[in-house]
MDAnalysis code that builds the backbone (N, CA, C; Angstrom):
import MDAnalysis as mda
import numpy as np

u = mda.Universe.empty(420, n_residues=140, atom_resindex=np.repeat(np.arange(140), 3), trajectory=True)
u.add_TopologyAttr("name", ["N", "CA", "C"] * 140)
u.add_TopologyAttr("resid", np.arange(1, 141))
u.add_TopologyAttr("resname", ["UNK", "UNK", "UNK", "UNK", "UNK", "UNK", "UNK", "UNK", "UNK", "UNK", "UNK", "UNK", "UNK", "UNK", "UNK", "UNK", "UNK", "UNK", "UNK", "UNK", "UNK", "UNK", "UNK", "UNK", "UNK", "UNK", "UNK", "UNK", "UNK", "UNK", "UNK", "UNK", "UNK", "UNK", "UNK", "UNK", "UNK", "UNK", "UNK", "UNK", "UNK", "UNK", "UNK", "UNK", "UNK", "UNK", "UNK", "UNK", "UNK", "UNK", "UNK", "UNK", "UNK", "UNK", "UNK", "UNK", "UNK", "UNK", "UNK", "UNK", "UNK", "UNK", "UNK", "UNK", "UNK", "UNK", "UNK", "UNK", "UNK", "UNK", "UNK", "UNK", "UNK", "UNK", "UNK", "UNK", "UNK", "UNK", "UNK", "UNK", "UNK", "UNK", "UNK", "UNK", "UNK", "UNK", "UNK", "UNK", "UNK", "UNK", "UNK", "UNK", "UNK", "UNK", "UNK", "UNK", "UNK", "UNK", "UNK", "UNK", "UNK", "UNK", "UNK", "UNK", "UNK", "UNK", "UNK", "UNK", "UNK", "UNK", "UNK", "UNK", "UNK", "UNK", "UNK", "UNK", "UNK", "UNK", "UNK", "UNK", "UNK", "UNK", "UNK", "UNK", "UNK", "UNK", "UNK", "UNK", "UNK", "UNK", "UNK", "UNK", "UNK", "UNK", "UNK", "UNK", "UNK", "UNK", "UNK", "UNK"])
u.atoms.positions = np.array([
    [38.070, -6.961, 50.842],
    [36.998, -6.986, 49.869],
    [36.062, -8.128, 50.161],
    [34.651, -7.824, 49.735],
    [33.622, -8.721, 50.314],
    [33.965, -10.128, 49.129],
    [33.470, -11.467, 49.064],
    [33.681, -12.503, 48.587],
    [32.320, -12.142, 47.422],
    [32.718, -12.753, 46.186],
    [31.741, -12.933, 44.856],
    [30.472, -13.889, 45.537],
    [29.578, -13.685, 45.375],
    [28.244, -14.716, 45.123],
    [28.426, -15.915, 44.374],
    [28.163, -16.944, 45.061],
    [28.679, -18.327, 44.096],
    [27.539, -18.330, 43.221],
    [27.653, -18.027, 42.402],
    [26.427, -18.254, 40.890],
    [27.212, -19.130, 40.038],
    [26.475, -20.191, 39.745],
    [26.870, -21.233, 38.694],
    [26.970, -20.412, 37.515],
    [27.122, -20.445, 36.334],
    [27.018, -19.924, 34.965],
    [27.149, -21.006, 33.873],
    [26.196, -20.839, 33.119],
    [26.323, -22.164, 32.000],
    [26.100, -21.133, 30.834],
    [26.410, -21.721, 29.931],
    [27.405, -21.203, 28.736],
    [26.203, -22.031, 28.021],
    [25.108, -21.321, 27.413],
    [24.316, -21.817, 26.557],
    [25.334, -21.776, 25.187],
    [25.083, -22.861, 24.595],
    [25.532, -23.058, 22.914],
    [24.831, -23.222, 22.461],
    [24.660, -22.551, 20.730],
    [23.778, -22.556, 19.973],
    [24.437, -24.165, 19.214],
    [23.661, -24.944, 19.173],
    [23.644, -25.853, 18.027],
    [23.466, -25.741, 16.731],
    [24.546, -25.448, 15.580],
    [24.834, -25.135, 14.494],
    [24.094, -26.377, 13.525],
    [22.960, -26.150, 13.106],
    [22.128, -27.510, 12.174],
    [22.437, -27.057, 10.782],
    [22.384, -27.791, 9.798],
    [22.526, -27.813, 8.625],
    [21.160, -28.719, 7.961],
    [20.359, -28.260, 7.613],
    [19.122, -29.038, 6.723],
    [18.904, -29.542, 4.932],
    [18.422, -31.006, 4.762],
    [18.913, -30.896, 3.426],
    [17.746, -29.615, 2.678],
    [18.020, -29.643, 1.334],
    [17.486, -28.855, 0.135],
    [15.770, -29.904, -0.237],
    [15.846, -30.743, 0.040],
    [14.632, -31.644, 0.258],
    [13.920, -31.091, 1.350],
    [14.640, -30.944, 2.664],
    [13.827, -31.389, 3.555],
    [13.246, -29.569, 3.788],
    [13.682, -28.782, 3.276],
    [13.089, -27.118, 2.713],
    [12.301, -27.159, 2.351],
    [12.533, -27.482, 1.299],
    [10.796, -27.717, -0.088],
    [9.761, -28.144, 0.781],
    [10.024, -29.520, 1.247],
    [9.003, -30.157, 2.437],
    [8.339, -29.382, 2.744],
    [9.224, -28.851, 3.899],
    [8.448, -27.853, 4.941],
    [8.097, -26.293, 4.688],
    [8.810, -25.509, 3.359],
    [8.264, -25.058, 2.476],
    [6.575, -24.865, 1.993],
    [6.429, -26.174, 1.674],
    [5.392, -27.047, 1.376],
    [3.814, -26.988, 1.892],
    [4.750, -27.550, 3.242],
    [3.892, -27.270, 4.284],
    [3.072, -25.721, 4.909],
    [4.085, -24.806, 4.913],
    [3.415, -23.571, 4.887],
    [2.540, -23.104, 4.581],
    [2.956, -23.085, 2.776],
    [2.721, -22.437, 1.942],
    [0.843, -23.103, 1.524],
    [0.950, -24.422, 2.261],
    [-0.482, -25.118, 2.056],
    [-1.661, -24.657, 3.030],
    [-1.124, -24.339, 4.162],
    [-1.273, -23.613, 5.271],
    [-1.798, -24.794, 6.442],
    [-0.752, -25.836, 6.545],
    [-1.279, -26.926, 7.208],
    [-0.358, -26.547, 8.625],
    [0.608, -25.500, 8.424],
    [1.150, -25.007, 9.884],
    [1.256, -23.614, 9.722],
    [1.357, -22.679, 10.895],
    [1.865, -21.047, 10.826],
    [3.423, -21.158, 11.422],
    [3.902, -19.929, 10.569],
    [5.327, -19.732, 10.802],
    [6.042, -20.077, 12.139],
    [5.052, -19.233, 13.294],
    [5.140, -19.191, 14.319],
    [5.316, -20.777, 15.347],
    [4.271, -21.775, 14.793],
    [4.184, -22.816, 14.954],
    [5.816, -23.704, 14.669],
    [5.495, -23.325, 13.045],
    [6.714, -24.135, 12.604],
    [8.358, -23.871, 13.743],
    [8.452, -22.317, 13.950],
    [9.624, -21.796, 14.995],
    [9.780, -22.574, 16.290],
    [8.161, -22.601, 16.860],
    [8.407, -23.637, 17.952],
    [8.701, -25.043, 17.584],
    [8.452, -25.628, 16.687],
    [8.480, -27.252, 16.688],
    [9.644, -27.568, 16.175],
    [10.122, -26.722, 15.701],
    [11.856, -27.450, 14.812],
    [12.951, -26.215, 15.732],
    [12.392, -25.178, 15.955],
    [13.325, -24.697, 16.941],
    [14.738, -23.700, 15.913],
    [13.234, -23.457, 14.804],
    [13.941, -22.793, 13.433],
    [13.756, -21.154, 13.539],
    [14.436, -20.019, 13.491],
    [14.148, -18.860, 14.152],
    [13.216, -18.497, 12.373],
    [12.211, -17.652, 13.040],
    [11.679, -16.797, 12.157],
    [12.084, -16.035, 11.147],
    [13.191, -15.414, 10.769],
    [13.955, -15.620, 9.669],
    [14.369, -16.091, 8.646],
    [15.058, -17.480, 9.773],
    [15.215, -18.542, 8.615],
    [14.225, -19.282, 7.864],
    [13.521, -19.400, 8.331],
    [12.008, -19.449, 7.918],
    [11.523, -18.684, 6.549],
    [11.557, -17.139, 6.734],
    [10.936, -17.065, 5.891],
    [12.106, -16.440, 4.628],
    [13.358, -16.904, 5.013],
    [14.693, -17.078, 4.047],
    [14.266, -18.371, 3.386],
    [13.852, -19.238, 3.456],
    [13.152, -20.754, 2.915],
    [11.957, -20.656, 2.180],
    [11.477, -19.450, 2.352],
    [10.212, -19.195, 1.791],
    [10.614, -18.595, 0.392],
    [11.574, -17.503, 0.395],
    [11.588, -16.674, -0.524],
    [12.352, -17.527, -1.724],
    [13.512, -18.441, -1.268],
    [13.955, -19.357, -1.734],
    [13.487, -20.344, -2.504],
    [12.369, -21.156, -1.672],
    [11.723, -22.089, -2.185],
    [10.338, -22.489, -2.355],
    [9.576, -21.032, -1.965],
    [8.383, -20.896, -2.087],
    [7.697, -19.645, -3.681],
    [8.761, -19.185, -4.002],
    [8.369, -19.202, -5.403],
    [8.454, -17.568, -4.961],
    [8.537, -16.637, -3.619],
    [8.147, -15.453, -3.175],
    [9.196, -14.635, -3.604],
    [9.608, -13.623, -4.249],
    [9.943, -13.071, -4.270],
    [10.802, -11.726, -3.031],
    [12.026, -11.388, -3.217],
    [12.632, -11.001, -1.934],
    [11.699, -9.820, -1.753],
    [11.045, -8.938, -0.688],
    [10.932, -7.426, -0.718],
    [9.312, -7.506, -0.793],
    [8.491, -8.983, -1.388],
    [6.969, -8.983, -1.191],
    [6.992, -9.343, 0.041],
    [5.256, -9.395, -0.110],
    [4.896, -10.174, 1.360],
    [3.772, -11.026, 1.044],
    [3.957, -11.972, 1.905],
    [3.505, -13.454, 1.682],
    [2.359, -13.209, 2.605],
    [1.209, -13.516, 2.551],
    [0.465, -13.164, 3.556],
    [-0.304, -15.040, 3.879],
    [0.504, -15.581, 4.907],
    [-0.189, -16.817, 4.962],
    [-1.280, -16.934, 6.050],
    [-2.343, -17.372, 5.865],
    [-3.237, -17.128, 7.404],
    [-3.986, -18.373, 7.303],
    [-4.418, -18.625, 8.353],
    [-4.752, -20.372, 8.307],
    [-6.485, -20.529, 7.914],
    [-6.871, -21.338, 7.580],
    [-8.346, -21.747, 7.302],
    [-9.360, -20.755, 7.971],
    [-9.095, -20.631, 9.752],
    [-10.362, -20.378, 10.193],
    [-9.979, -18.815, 9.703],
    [-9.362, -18.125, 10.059],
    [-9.307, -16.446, 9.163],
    [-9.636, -16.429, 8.432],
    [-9.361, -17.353, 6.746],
    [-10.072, -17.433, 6.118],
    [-11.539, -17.579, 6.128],
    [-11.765, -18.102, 6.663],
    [-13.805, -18.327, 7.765],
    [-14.289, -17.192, 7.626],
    [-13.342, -16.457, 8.643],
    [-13.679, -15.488, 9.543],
    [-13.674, -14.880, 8.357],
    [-12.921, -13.968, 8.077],
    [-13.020, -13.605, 7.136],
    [-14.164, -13.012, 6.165],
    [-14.676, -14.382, 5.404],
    [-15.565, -14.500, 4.651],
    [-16.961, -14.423, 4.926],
    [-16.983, -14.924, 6.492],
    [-17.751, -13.941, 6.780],
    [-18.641, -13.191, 7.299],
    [-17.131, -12.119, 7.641],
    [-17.675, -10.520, 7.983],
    [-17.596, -9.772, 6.549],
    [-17.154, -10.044, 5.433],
    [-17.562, -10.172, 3.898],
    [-19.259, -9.935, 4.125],
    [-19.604, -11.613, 4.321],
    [-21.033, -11.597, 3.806],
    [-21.904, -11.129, 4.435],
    [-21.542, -10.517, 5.866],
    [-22.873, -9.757, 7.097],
    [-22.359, -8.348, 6.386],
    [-21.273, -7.810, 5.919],
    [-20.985, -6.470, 5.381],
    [-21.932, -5.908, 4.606],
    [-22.411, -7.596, 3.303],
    [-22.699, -7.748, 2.138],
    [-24.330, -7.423, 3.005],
    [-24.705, -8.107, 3.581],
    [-26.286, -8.119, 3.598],
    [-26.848, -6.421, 4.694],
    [-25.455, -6.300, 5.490],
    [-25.985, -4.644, 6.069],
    [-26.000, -3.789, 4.886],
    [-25.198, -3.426, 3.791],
    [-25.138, -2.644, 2.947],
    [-26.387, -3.495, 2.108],
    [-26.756, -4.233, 1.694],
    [-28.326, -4.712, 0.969],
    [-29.160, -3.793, 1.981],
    [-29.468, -4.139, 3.169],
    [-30.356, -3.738, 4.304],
    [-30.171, -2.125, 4.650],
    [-29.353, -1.435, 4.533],
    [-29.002, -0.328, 4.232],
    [-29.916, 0.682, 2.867],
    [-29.499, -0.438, 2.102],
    [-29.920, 0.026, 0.474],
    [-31.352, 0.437, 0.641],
    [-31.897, -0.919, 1.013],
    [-33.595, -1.134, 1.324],
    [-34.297, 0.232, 2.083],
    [-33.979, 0.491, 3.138],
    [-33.761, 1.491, 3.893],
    [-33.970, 2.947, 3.028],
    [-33.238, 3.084, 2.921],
    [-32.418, 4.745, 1.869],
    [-33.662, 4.414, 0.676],
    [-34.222, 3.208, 0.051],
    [-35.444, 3.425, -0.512],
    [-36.901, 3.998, -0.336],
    [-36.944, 3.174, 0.657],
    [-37.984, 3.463, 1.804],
    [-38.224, 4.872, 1.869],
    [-36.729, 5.307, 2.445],
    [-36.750, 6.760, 2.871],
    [-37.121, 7.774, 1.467],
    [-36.524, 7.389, 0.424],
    [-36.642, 8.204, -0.495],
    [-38.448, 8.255, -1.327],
    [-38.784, 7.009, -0.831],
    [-40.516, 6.685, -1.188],
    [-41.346, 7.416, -0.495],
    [-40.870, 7.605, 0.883],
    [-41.861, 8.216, 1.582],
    [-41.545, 10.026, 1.088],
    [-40.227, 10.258, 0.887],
    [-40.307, 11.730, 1.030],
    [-40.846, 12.280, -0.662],
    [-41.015, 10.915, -1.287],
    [-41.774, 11.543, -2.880],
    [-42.883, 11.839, -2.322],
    [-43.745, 11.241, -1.661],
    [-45.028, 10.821, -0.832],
    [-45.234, 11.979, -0.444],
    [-44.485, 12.506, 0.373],
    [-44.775, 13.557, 0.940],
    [-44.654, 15.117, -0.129],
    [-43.933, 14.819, -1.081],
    [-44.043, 15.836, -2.190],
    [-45.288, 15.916, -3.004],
    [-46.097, 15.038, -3.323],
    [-47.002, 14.668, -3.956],
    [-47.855, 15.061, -3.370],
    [-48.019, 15.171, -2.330],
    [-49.201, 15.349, -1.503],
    [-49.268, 16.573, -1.056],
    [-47.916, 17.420, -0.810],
    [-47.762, 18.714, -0.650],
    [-48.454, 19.439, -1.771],
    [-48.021, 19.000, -2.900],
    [-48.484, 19.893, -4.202],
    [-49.660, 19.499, -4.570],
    [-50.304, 18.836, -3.820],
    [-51.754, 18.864, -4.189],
    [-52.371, 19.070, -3.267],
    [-51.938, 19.404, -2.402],
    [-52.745, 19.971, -0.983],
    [-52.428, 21.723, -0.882],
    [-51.448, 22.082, -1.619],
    [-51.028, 23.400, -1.598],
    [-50.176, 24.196, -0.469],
    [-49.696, 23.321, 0.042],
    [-49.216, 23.208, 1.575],
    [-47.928, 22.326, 2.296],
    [-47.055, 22.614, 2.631],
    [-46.059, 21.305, 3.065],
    [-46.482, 21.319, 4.118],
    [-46.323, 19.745, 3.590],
    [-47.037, 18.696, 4.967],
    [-45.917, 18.509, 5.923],
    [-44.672, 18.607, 5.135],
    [-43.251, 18.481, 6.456],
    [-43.740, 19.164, 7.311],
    [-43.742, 20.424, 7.286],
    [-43.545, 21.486, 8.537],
    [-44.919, 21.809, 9.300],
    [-45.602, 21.487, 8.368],
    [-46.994, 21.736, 9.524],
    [-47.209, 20.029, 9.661],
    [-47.200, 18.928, 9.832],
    [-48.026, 18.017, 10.782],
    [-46.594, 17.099, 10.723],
    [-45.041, 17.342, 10.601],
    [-44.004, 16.589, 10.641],
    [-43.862, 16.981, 12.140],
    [-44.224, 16.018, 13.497],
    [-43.629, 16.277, 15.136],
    [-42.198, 16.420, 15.165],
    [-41.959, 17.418, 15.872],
    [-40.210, 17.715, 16.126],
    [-39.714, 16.286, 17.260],
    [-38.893, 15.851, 17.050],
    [-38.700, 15.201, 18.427],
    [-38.362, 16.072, 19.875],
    [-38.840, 15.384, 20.253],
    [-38.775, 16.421, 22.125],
    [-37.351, 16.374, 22.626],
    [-36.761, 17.205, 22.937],
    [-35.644, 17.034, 23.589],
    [-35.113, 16.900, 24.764],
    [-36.699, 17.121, 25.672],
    [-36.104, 16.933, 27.116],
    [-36.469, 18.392, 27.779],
    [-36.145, 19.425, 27.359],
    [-36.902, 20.591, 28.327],
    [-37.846, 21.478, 27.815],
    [-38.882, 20.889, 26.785],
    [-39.636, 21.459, 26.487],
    [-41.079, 20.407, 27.221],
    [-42.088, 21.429, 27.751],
    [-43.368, 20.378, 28.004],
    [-44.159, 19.694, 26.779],
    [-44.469, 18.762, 27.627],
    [-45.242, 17.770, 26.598],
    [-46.546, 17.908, 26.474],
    [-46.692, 17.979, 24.780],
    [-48.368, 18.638, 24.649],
    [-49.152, 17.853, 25.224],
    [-50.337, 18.564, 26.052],
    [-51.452, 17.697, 26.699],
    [-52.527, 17.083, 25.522],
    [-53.059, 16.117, 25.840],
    [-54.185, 15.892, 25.335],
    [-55.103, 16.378, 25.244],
    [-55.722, 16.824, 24.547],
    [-57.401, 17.689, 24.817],
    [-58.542, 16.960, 23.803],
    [-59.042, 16.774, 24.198],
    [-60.469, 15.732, 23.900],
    [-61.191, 16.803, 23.971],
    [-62.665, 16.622, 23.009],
    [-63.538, 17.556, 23.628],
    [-64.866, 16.700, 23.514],
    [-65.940, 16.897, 24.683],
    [-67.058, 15.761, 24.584],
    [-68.082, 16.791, 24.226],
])
């Protein structure tokens, strides 16, 4: 039989920590203020995501089965705003759809006193591409 491959093997151990009931709330605290993200907090204390948000439900006031939705300042930003460009396209929108509705009274008004719709006789179709384009005719 051929000989095994010498491969070292190391035996990772989990280090079993115990944290006080203070030092929860703390960092609790901290979350919940949004001065770190979960994710953050996992890397720097080396606390799995879980336990984490087992500390939350515990000592952050959350209830088991909700959801906590923590997101940091600039989301909040952000956020607020694509809110307020939402806010001013739907104003600018509005403006618009007025416009439109001014001109087509305009054009009613003028129909019924001309005896005639003005849509269909002097409204240009747009061209689509394979129809020719009317010439000009001048006359001197």
């Amino acid at each position: 039989m051929g000989k095994l491959p010498d491969k070292k093997f190391q035996l990772s151990t989990k280090q079993n920590r115990t944290f006080s009931e203070t030092y929860k709330r703390e960092k609790v605290k901290e979350l919940t203020s949004k001065r770190i993200s979960v994710t953050e907090f996992s890397k720097l204390y080396q606390v799995s995501r879980a336990t984490i948000y087992k500390w939350l439900y515990l000592y952050g006031g959350a209830e088991k089965g909700s959801k906590m939705v923590i997101q940091m300042d600039s989301e909040a930003n952000k956020t607020k705003l694509l809110q307020q460009q939402l806010a001013e396209y739907e104003r600018i929108i509005g403006q618009k759809q007025l416009q439109i509705d001014l001109l087509e009274k305009g054009f009613e008004l003028a129909s019924s006193e001309l005896g005639y719709d003005l849509k269909k006789k002097y409204v240009r179709r747009p061209l689509n591409g394979s129809d020719d384009t009317p010439k000009n005719t001048t006359t001197t």
